[in-house]
Structures are given as structure tokens and as C-alpha cells.
KEKE-3310 file (N, C-alpha, C; in steps of 0.2 Angstrom, whole numbers, plus 5000, padded with zeros to 4 digits):
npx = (4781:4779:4772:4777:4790:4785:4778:4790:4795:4785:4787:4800:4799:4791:4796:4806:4798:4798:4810:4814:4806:4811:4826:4827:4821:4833:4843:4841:4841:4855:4862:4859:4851:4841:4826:4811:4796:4786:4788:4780:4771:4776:4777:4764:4762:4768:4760:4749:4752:4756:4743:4735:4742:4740:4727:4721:4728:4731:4745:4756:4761:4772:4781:4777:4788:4801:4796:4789:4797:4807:4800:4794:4807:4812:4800:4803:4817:4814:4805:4816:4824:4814:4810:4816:4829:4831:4829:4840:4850:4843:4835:4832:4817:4810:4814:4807:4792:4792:4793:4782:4772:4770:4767:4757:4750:4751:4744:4732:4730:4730:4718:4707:4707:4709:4700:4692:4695:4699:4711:4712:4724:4722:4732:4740:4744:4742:4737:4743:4756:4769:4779:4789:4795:4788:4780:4774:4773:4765:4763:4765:4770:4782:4790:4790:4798:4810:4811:4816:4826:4835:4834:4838:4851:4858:4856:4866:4877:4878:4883:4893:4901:4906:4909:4898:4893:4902:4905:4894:4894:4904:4901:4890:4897:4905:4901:4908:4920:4919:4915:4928:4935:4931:4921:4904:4892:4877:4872:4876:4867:4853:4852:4854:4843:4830:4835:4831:4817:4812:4816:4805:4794:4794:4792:4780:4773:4775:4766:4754:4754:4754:4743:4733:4730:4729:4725:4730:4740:4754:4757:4757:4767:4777:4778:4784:4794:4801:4803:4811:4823:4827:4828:4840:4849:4851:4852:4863:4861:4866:4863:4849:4843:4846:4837:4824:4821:4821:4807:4799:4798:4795:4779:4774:4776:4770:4756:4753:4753:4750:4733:4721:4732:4732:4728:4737:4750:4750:4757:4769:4780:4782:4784:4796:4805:4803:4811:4824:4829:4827:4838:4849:4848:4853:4864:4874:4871:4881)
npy = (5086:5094:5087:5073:5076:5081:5068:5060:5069:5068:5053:5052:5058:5049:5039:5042:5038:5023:5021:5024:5013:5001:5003:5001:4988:4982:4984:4974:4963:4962:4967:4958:4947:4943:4939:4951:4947:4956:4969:4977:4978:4984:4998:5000:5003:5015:5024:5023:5029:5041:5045:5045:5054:5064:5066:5065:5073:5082:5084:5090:5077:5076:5083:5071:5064:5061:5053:5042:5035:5031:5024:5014:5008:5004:4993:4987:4982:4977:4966:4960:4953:4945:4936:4936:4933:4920:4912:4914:4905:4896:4885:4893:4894:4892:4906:4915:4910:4912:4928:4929:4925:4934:4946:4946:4943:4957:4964:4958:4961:4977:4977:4971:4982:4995:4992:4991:5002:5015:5027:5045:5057:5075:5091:5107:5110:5101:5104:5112:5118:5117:5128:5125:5129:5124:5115:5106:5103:5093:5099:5092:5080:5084:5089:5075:5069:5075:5074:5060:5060:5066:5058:5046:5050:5053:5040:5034:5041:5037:5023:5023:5032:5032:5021:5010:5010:5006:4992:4986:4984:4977:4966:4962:4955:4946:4934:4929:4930:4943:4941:4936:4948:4956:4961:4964:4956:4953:4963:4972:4967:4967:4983:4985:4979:4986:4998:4996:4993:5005:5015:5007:5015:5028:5030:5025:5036:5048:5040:5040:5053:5057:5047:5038:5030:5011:4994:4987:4995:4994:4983:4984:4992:4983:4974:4980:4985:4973:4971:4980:4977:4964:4969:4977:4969:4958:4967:4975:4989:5003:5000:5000:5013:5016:5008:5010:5021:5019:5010:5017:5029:5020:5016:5028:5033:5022:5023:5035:5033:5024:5017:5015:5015:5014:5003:4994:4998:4992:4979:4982:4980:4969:4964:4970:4962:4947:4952:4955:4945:4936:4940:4940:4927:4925:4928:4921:4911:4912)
npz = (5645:5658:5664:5666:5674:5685:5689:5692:5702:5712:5711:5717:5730:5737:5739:5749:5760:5759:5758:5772:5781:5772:5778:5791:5789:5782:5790:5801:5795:5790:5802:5814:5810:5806:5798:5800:5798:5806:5804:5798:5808:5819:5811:5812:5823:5826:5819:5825:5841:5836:5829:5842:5852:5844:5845:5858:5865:5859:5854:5840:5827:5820:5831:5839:5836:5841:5853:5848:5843:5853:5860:5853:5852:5862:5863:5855:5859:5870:5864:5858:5868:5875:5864:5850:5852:5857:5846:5837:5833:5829:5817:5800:5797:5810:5815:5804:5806:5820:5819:5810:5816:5829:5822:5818:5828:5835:5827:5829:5841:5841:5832:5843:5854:5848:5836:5819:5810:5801:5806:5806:5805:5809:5803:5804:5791:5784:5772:5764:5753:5740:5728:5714:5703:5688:5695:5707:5725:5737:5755:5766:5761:5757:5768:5777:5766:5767:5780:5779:5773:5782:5793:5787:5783:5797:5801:5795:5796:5810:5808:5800:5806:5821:5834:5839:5828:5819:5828:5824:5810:5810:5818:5808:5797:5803:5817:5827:5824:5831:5843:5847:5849:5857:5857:5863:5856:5861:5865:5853:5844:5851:5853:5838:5833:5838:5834:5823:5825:5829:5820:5807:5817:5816:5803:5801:5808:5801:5787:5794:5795:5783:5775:5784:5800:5805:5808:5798:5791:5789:5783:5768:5766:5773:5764:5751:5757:5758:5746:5742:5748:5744:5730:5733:5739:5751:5768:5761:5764:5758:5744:5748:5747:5732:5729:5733:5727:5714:5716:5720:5709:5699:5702:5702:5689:5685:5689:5682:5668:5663:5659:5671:5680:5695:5702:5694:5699:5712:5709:5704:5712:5715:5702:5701:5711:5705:5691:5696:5703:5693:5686:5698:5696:5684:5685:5693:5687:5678)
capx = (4787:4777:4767:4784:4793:4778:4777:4797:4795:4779:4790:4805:4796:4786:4803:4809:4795:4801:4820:4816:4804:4816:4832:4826:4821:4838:4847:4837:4844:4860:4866:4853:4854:4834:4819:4809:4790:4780:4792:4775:4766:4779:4776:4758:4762:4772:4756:4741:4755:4755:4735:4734:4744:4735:4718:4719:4733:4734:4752:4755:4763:4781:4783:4777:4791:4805:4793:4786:4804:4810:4794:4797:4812:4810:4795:4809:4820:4808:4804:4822:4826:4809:4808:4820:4837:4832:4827:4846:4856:4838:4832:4828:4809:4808:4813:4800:4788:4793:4792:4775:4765:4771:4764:4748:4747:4753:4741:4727:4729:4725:4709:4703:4710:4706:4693:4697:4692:4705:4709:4716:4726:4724:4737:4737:4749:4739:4733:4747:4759:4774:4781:4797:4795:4779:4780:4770:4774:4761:4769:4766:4775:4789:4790:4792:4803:4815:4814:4817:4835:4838:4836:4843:4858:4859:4859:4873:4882:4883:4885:4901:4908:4905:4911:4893:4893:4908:4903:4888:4897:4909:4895:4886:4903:4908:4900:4913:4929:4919:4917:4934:4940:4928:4912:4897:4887:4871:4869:4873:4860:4849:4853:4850:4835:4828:4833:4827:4809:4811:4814:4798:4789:4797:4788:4771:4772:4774:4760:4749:4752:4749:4737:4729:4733:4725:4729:4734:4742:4759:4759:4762:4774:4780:4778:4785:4800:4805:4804:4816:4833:4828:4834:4845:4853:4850:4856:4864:4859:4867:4858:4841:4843:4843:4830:4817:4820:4816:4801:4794:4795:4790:4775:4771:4776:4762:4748:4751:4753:4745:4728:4719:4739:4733:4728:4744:4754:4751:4760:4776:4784:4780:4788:4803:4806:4804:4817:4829:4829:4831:4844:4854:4851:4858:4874:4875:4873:4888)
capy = (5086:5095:5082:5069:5079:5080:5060:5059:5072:5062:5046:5053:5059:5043:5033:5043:5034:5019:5020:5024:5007:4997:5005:4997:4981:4979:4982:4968:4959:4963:4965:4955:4940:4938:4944:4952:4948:4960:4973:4982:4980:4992:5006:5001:5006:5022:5027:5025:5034:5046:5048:5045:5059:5071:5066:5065:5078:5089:5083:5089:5072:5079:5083:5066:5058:5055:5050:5036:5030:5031:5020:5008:5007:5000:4988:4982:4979:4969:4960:4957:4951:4940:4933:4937:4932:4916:4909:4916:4900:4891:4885:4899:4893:4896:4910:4916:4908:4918:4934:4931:4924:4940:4951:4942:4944:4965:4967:4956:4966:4982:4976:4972:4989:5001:4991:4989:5009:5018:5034:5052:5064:5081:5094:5114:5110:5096:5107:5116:5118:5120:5130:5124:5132:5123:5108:5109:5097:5093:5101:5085:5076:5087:5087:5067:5068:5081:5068:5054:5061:5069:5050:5041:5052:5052:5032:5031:5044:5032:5014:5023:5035:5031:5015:5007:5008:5000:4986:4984:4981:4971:4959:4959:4953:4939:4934:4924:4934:4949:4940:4935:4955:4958:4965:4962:4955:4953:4972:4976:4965:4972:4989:4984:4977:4990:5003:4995:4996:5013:5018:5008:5018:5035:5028:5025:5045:5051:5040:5043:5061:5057:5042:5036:5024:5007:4990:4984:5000:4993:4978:4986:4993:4979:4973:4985:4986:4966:4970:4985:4973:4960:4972:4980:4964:4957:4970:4980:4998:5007:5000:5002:5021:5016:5003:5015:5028:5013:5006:5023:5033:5015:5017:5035:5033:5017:5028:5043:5033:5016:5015:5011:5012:5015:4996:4991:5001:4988:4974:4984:4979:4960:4965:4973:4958:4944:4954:4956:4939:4933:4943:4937:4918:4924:4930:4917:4903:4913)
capz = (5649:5664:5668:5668:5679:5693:5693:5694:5707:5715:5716:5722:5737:5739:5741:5755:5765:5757:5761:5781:5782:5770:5783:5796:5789:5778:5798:5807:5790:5790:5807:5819:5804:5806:5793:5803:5797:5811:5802:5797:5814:5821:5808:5815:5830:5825:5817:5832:5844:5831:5832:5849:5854:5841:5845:5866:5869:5853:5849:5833:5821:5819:5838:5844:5832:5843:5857:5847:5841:5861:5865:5850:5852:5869:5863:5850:5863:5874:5858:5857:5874:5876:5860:5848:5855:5857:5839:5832:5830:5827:5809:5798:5797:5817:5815:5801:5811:5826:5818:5805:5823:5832:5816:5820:5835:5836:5823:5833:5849:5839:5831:5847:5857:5842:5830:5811:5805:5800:5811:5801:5808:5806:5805:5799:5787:5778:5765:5762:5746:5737:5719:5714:5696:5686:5700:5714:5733:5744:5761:5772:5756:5758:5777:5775:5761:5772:5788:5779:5772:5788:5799:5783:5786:5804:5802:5788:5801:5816:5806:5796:5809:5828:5837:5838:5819:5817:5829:5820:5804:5811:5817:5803:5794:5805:5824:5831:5826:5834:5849:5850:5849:5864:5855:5865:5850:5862:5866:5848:5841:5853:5848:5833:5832:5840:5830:5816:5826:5829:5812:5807:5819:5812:5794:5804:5811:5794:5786:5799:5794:5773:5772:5789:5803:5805:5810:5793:5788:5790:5779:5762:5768:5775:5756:5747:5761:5756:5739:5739:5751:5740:5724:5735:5741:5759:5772:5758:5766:5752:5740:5749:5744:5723:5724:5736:5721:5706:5717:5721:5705:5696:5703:5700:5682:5682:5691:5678:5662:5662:5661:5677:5684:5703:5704:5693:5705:5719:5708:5704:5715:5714:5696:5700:5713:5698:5688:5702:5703:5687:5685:5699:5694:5678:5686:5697:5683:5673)
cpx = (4785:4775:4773:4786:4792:4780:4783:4797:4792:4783:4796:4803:4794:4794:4806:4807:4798:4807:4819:4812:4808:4824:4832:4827:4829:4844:4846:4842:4849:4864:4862:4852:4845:4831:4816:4800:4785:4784:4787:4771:4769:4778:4770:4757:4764:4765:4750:4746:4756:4745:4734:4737:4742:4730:4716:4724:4735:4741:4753:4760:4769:4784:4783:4783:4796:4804:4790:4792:4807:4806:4794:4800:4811:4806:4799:4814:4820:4809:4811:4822:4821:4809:4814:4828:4838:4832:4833:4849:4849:4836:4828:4820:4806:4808:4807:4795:4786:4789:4783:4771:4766:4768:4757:4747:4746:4746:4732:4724:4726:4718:4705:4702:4705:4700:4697:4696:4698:4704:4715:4718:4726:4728:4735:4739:4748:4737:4737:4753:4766:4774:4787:4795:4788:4777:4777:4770:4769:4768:4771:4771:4781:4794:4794:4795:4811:4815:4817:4824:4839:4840:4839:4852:4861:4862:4865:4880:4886:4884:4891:4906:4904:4907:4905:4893:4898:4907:4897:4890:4902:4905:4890:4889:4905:4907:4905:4917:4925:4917:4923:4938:4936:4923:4907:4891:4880:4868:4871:4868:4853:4847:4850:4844:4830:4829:4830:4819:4807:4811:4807:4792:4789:4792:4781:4769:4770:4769:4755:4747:4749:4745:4733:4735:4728:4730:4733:4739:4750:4762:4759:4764:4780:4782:4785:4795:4806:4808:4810:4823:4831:4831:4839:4853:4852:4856:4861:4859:4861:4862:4851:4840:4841:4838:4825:4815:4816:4809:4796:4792:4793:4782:4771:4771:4770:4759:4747:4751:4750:4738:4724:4725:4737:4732:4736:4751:4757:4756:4766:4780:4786:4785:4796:4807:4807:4809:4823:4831:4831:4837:4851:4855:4855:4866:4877:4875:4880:4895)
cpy = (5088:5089:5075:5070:5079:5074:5060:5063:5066:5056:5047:5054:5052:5037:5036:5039:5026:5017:5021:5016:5000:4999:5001:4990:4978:4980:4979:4963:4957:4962:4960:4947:4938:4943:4944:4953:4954:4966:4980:4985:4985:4998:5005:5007:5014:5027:5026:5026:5040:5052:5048:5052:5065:5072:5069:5070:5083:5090:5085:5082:5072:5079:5078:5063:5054:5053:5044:5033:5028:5024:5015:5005:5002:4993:4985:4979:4975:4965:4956:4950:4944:4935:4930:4934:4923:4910:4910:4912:4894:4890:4890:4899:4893:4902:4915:4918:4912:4926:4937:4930:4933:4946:4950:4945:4953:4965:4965:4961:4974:4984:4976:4979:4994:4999:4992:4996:5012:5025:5040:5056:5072:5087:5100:5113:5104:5099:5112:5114:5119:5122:5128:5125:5130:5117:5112:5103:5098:5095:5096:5080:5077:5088:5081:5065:5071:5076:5064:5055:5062:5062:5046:5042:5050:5047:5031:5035:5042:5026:5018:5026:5036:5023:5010:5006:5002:4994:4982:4979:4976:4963:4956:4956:4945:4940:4931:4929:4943:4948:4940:4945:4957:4964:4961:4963:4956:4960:4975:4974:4969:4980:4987:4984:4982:4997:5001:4994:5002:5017:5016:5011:5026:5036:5028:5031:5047:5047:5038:5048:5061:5052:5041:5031:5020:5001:4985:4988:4997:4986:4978:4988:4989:4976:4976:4986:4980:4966:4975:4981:4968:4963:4973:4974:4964:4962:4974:4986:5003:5007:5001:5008:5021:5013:5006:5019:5024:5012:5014:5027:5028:5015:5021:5034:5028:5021:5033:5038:5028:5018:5011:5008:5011:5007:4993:4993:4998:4981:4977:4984:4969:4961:4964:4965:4949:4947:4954:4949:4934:4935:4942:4930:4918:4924:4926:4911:4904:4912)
cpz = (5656:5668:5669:5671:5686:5694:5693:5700:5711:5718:5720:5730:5740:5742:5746:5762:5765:5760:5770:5782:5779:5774:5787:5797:5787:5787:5800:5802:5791:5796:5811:5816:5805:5800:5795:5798:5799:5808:5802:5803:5818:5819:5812:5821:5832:5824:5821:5837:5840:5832:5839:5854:5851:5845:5854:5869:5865:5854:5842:5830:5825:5826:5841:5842:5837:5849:5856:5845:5846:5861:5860:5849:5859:5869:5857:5855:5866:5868:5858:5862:5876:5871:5856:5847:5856:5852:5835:5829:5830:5819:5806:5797:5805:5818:5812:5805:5814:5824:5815:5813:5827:5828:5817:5826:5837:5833:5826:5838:5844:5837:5838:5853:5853:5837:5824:5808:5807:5805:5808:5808:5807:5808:5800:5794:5781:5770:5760:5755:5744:5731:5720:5704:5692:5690:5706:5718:5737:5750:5765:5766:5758:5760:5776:5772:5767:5777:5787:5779:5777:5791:5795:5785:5791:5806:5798:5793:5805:5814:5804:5799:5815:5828:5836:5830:5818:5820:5826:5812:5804:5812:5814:5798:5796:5812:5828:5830:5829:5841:5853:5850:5853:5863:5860:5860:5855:5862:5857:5845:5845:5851:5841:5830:5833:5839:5824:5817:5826:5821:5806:5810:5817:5807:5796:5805:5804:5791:5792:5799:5784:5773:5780:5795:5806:5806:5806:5788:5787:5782:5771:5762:5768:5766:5753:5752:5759:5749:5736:5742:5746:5731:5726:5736:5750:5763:5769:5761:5761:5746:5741:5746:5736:5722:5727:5729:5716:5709:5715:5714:5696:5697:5700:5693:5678:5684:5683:5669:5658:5664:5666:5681:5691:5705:5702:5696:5708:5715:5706:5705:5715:5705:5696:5704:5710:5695:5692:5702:5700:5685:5691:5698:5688:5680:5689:5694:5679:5679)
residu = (UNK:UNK:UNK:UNK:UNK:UNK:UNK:UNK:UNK:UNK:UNK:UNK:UNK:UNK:UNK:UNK:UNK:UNK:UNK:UNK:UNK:UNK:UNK:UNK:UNK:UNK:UNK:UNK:UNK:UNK:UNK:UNK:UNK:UNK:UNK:UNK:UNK:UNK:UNK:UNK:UNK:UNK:UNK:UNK:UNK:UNK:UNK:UNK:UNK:UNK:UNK:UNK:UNK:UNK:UNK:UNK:UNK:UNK:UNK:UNK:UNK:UNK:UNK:UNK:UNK:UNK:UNK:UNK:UNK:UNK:UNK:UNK:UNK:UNK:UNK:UNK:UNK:UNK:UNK:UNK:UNK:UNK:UNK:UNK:UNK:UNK:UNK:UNK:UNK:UNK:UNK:UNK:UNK:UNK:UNK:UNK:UNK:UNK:UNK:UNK:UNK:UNK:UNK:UNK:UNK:UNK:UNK:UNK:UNK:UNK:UNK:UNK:UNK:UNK:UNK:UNK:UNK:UNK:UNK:UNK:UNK:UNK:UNK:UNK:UNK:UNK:UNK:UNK:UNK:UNK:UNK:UNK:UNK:UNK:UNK:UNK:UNK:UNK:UNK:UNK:UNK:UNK:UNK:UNK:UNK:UNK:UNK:UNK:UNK:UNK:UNK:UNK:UNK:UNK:UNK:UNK:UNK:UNK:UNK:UNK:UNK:UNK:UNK:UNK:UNK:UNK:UNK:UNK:UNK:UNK:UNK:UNK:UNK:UNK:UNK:UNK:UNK:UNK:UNK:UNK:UNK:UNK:UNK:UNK:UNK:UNK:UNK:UNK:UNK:UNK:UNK:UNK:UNK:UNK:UNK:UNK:UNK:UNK:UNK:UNK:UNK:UNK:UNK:UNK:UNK:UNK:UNK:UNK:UNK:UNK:UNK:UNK:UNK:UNK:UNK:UNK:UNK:UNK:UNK:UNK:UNK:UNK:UNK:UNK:UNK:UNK:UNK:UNK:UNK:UNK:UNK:UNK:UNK:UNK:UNK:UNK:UNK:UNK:UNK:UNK:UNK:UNK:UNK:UNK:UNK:UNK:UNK:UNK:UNK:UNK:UNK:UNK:UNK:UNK:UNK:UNK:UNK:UNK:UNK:UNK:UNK:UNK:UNK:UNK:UNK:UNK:UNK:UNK:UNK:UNK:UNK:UNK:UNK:UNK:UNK:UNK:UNK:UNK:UNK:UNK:UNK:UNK:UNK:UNK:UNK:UNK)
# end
């Protein structure tokens, strides 16, 4: 019973990461109307401004956070404004397009800037621990778990009670008639989009502080991000919260109980995304 417990714990924590990189995407979704491929090479970037301020300025992680989110958010912005803004009312395969070459390309620029070797951050707090009765949390888990809730929060605070929220949800409902009542749809997509880069770069800080950062760090994430709106249901944001918990503590329960689970792991989510699936053709042929 001990050792079930742990991995229920283990996964829950692992899904907080989960829920901030899936938040983001399921708002690009949602309100902005595109799937944003390069979704991953954002966290990338969240995660080598992470190192980079450790390594050259002994920044500790946690402090650069909402310095990497500012500057992401900015480089999502741009993105918007250059790229972005212009492929919206074009065929959903330009789109794609758009976004998978821009993925390429982010992830290109680092290889040649950084090289392809993973780069570790270290913090005092790496080694550190928790007791919560016969359970024990890594402290950096903990940390990560505890921010994620915090900026999950934060976000469900200003989409349901602030004006910008409400604009958001009105434009993610219906473009036209939020024109016609004198929303400035371009600036919320912007907004938008660009929070939903920042919140991928949040998720890159925090694993930059539990696994590494690297130029393909981003892209199971990126993974594992699609697979949790596509349970969830596109641009469902509420939902992203139950399918993060299923993905993540699916995992931990394969690692701990399946023989040779850490490779079966990686397809759990290709699983759950299969069943999702069939389950709404089913509901959709009745």
C-alpha cells in the first residue's frame, strides 16, 4: 500500500508540469484558434534562460522565472505579430505548417548557438527532501508542484474574473459577434498567444531545474501536452487539470508496476490518446 501511494503521489506531482505546458497549449487552442507546433521550443527556451542565468550570473532557477516568462512572452508576441496573425483565416494546413517550420527552425538556432549536450542546473535545494508521513517528495518536485498550482491558479483567476478574461472567452466563443461589441480581437489574440508562450517558458524553468535543458528538451513535452487537450477536448482548460492527473499518475503507476515500465511510459500517452478517441467516435456515432 506504501509503495502505491508514493507512485500516486509521484504522479500527481509530475502532472503539475504537465497542466502548466498543456495550459498554455489548450489557450493558443482555444482562444488564438491555432495548434501551435513550436509549443515545445518555447519551453526550450524557458529552459536555456534558466541555465544561462544560473551558470553566467548565479541566478538561482525560481528567481529568473518571471524574467524568462516577461522575455517569452515578448518572443511570443513577436511570433504573433510577424508570423502568426497572418495565417488565422488561412487553411488549417498553413497553419500547421507555419508553426511545425518555426519549431524547426527555434530548435535549429539552438543547436547551432548551444550545440546538442544537455546542460544541468544546479541548485542547493536539489538534494533536498520531504516527510509527509511514510511518503517522501523530492523538494525541487514539490517546488514545481507548488508553482504549477500557484500560475494555474493565477490563470483560471484572470480568464473568469478580470475583463481580459472575459474578452478572451468571449473570443474564443464567437469572433465576429466580439467584434461587433468592440472587442479588440487582435490585441487579445496577441495577449493570448503570448501567454500561452510564457507559461511554456515557466514549464522550461522548472524542468531545467528537475531533468536538464537541451535543444529537444521541449518536444515530449510538446508530446504529452497534445495528448492531454486532445482527452481534455480542444481548448478545454478545465479539463486540462483531470487529464494532466490521468496522464501523469498513468505513467508513474506503468514505471512502478509493469516490467521494464520506464520505456512503456513513453507510450502512455499515445494510449490514453487512442482511447480518447474512440470513445468520442463512439459518442458521436450514437
Amino acid at each position: 500500500m506504501e509503495l502505491f501511494l508514493q507512485t500516486l503521489l509521484n504522479g500527481l506531482l509530475q502532472s503539475g508540469i504537465y497542466a502548466l505546458v498543456a495550459s498554455g497549449l489548450a489557450l493558443a487552442v482555444g482562444v488564438v484558434g491555432i495548434v501551435n507546433f513550436a509549443h515545445g521550443e518555447f519551453l526550450m527556451i524557458g529552459a536555456f534562460l534558466a541555465w544561462a542565468l544560473s551558470a553566467y550570473l548565479g541566478v538561482d532557477p525560481l528567481i529568473s522565472l518571471p524574467f524568462a516568462a516577461l522575455a517569452v512572452f515578448g518572443v511570443g508576441a513577436l511570433t504573433y505579430r510577424v508570423s502568426i496573425r497572418h495565417v488565422l483565416l488561412a487553411p488549417e494546413l498553413n497553419q500547421m505548417l507555419l508553426t511545425f517550420g518555426l519549431g524547426i527552425l527555434l530548435q535549429n538556432l539552438a543547436l547551432i548557438w548551444l550545440g546538442g549536450n544537455t546542460r544541468t542546473v544546479t541548485t542547493g535545494y536539489q538534494g533536498s527532501s520531504l516527510s509527509i508521513g511514510d511518503l517522501s517528495v523530492g523538494g525541487p518536485k514539490a517546488i514545481a508542484f507548488g508553482l504549477a498550482v500557484l500560475i494555474l491558479g493565477a490563470l483560471y483567476a484572470v480568464l473568469y474574473r478580470t475583463t481580459l478574461g472575459r474578452q478572451m472567452r468571449a473570443v474564443a466563443q464567437n469572433r465576429r459577434g466580439s467584434q461587433l461589441i468592440g472587442i479588440n480581437v487582435d490585441r487579445v489574440y496577441l495577449i493570448a498567444f503570448g501567454v500561452s508562450c510564457a507559461l511554456a517558458a515557466v514549464a522550461g524553468v522548472l524542468v531545467a531545474v528537475l531533468l536538464f535543458a537541451s535543444p529537444s528538451v521541449g518536444l515530449v513535452f510538446a508530446l504529452k501536452a497534445f495528448a492531454i487537450i486532445v482527452m481534455a477536448g480542444l481548448g478545454n482548460l478545465t479539463g486540462v487539470l483531470w487529464a494532466s492527473v490521468v496522464l501523469g499518475v498513468s505513467e508513474a503507476l506503468v514505471q512502478t508496476y509493469v516490467p521494464g515500465g520506464g520505456g512503456w511510459s513513453d507510450a502512455v500517452f499515445f494510449l490514453l490518446i487512442f482511447a480518447t478517441l474512440v470513445y468520442r467516435s463512439y459518442r458521436g456515432a450514437r
